[in-house]
C-alpha positions as CSV (number, residue, x, y, z in Angstrom):
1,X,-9.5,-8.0,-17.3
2,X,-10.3,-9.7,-13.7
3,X,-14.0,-8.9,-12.2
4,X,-11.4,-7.0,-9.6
5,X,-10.3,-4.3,-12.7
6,X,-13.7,-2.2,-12.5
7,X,-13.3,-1.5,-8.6
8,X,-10.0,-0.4,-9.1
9,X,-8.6,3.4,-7.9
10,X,-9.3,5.7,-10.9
11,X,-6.8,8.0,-10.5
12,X,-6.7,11.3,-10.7
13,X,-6.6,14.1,-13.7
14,X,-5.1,17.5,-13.4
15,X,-5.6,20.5,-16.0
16,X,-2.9,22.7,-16.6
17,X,-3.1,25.4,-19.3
18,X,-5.3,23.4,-21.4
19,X,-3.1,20.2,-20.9
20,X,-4.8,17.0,-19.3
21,X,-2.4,15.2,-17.3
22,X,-3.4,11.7,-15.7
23,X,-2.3,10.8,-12.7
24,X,-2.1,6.6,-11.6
25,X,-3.4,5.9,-8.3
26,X,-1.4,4.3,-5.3
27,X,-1.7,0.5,-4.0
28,X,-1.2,-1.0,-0.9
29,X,2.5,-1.2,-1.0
30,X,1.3,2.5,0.1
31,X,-0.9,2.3,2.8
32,X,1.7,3.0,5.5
33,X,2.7,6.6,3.9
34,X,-0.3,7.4,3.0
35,X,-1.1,6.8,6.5
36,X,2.0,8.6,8.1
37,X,0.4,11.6,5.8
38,X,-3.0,11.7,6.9
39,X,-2.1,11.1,10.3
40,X,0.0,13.8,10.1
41,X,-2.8,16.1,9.3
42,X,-6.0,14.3,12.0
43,X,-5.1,17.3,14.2
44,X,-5.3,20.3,11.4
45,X,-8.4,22.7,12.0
46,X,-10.4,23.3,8.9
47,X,-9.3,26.8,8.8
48,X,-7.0,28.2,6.0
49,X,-5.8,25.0,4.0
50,X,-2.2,26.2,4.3
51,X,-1.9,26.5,7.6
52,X,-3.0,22.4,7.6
53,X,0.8,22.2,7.6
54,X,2.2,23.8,10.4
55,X,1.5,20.7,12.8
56,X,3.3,18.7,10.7
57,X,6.3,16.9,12.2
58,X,9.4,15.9,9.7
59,X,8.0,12.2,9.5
60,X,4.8,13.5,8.1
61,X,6.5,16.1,5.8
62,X,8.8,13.3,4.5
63,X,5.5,11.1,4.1
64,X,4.1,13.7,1.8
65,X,7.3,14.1,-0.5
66,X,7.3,10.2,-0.8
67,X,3.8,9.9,-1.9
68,X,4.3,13.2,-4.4
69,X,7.8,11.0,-6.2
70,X,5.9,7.6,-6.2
71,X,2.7,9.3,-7.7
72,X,5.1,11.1,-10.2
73,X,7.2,7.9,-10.9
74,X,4.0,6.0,-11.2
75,X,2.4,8.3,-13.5
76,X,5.2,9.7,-16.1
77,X,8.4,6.7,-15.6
78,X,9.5,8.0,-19.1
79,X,9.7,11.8,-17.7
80,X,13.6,12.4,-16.4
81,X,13.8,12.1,-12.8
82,X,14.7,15.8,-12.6
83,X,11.6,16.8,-14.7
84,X,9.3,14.8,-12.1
85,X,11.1,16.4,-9.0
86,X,10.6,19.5,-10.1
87,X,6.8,19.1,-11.6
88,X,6.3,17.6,-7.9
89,X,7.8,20.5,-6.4
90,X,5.9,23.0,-8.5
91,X,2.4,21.4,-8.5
92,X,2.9,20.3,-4.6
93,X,-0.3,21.3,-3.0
94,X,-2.6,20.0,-5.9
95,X,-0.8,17.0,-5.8
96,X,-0.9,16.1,-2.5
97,X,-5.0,17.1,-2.2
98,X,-5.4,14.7,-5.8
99,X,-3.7,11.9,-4.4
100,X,-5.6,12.0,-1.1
101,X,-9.1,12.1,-2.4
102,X,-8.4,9.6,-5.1
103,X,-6.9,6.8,-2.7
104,X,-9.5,7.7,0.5
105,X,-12.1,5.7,-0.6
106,X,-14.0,6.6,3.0
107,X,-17.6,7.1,2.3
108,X,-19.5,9.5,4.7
109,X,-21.0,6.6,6.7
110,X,-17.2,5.4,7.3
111,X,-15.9,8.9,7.6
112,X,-18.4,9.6,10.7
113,X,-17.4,5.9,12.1
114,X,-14.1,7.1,12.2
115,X,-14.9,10.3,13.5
116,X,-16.9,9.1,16.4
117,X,-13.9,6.5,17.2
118,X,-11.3,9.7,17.2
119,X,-14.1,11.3,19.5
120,X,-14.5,8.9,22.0
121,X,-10.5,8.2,22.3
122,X,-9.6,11.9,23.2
123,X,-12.4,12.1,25.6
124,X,-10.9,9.0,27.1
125,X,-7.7,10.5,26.9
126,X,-9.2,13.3,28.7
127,X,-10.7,11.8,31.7
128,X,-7.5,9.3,32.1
């Protein structure tokens, strides 16, 4: 094991009906979807967590499917390709919210960095 193996993404777990299932994380071969995804969502209000995807464009809701098969193809390769479409399809929402958190390694301190960056650009925007 390299020093690199114990700052590694971890991964994710989901429980269903007593049944641990573990979930690999991504790497950066899928930085640009994961990306596409979350800019997708930058303009969502935190109001009603399904209505995060009305705003979403085809690009973004593409994005998401992608990062759903990869996570599943990652995760279960033995599983029939059918079986992991239609787990992915099932368990979309849950999916999608476990892979964000476990490969957004933001901290708070980063997270309001960024915030204050996304601030400042639509007041520029603004008064352009």
């Amino acid at each position: 094991m390299s020093r690199l193996a114990k700052h590694l993404g971890k991964g994710f777990e989901i429980e269903l009906d007593g049944d641990k299932l573990d979930f690999k994380p991504l790497n950066t071969e899928h930085l640009p979807l994961l990306f596409k995804t979350m800019k997708g969502f930058s303009g969502a209000s935190a109001g009603k967590p399904e209505d995060a995807f009305n705003n979403l464009d085809d690009d973004s809701m593409d994005a998401v499917k992608k990062l759903i098969d990869i996570t599943m193809e990652l995760s279960f390769p033995e599983a029939p390709e059918e079986e992991r479409k239609q787990f992915g399809m099932k368990h979309w929402a849950i999916l999608f919210e476990k892979i964000i958190e476990a490969n957004s390694s933001i901290d708070e301190k980063e997270k309001n960095k960024l915030n204050a960056i996304e601030r400042m650009q639509n007041e520029s925007a603004k008064s352009a």
